[in-house]
C-alpha positions as CSV (number, residue, x, y, z in Angstrom):
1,X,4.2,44.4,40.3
2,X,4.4,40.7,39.5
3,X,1.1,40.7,38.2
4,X,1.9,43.6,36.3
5,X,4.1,42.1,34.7
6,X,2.6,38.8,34.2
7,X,-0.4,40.5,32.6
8,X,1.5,42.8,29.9
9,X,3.8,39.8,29.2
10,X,1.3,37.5,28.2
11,X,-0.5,40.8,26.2
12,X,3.0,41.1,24.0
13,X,3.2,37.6,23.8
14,X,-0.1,37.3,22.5
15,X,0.6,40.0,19.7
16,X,3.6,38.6,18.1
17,X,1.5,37.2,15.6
18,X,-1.6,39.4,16.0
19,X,-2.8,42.8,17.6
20,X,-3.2,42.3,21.5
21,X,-4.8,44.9,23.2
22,X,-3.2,45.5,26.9
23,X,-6.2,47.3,29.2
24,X,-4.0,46.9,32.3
25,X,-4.9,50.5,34.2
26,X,-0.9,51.1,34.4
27,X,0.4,50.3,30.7
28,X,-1.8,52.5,28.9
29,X,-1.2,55.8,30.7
30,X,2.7,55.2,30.8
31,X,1.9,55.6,26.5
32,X,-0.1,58.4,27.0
33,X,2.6,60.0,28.7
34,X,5.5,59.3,26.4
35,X,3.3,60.6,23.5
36,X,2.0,63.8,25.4
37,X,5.9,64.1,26.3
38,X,7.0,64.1,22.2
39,X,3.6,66.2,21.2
40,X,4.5,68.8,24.2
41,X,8.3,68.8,23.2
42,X,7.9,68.9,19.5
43,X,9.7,66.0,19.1
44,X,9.1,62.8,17.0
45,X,11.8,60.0,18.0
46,X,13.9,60.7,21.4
47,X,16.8,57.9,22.2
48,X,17.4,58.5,25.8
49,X,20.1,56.8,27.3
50,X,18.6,54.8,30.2
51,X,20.7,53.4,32.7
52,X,19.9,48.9,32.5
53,X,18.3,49.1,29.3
54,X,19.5,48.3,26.1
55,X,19.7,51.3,23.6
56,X,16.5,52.1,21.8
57,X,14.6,54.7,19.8
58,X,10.8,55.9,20.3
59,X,9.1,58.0,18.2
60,X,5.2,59.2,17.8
61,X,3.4,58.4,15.0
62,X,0.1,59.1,13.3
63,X,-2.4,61.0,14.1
64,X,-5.8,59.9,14.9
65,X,-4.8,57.5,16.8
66,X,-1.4,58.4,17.8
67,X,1.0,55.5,18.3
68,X,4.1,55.0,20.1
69,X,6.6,52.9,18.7
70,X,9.5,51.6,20.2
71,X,12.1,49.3,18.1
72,X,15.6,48.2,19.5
73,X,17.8,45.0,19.3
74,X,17.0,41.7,21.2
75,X,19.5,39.2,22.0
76,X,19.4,35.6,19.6
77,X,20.4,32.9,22.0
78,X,22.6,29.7,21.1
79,X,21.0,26.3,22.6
80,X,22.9,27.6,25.8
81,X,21.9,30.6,26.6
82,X,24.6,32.4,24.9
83,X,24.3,35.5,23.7
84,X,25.5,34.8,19.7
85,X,23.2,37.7,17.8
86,X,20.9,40.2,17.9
87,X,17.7,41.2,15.6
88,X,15.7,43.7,15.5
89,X,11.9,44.5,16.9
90,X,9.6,46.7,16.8
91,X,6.6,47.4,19.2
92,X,3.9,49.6,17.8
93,X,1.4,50.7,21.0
94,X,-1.6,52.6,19.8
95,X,-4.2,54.5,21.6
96,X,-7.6,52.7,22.1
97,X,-10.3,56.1,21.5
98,X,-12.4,56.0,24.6
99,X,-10.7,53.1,26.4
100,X,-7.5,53.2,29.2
101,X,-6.0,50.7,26.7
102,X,-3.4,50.3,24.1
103,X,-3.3,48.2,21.3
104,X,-0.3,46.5,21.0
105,X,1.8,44.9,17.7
106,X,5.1,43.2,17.4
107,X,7.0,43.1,14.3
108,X,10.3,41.3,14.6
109,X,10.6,39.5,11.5
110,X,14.1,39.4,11.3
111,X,14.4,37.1,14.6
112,X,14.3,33.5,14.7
113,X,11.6,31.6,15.6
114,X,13.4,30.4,18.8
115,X,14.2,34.2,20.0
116,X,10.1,34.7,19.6
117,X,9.2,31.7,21.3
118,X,11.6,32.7,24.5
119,X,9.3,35.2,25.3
120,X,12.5,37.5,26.3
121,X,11.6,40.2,24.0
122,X,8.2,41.2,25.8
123,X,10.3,41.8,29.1
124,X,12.7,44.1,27.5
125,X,9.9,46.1,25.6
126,X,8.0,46.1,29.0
127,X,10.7,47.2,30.5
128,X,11.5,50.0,28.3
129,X,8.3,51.6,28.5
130,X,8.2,51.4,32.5
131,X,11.8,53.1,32.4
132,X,10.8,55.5,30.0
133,X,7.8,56.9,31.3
134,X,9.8,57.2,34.6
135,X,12.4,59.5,32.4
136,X,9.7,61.1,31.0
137,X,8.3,61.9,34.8
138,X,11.7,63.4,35.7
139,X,12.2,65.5,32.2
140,X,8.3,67.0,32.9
141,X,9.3,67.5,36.6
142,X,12.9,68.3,37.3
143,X,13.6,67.9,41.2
């Protein structure tokens, strides 16, 4: 899982100022499911609330190539450590045709260069999608 991690960090890191793609063979299908979840469902944005994660809204977009795109609040630290703001930011993950990837962009152009350069946004939207595929999992498959 560490690698996991590692790897799709670096991939949002990479794409704060550019398009990353992400061809990790776990990321990619946890997209694919949210959007086959909103196609199937009829929905566009959904906002669930997910127990350790911040509040959030994801919504399909486009057509060919569909895109999910997540945007929520990340914190703006003082020199120590201190929560004193939060900005908004947007991940836009977009379905590679023919490839188990996602291309990945991240807009967050209201945060300060310090908050982009602390890498702690790419964890929370990491995290997001891992616990929202796993909602989307139990939704599609009540117990």
């Amino acid at each position: 899982m560490v690698g996991i991690r590692s790897f799709l960090i670096a991939a949002v890191i990479a794409s704060v100022s550019q398009a990353a793609l992400a061809q990790h063979g776990e990321f990619a299908p946890k997209v694919k499911l949210i959007i086959d979840y909103l196609k199937d469902t009829g929905e566009t944005c959904i906002s669930p609330p997910i127990p350790a994660e911040r509040s959030f809204k994801a919504c399909r977009e486009g057509a060919d190539p569909v895109a999910l795109t997540v945007v929520t609040d990340v914190p703006v630290r003082d020199d120590d450590g201190r929560v004193v703001d939060a900005c908004s930011a947007r991940l836009t993950a977009t379905q590679v045709p023919g490839f188990a990837a996602v291309k990945m962009e991240v807009s967050a152009r209201e945060c300060p260069q310090k908050t982009l350069k602390s890498r702690e946004f790419s964890g929370i939207f990491i995290g997001i999608i891992v616990e929202l595929a796993e909602w989307v999992q139990k939704k599609a498959k009540p117990i």
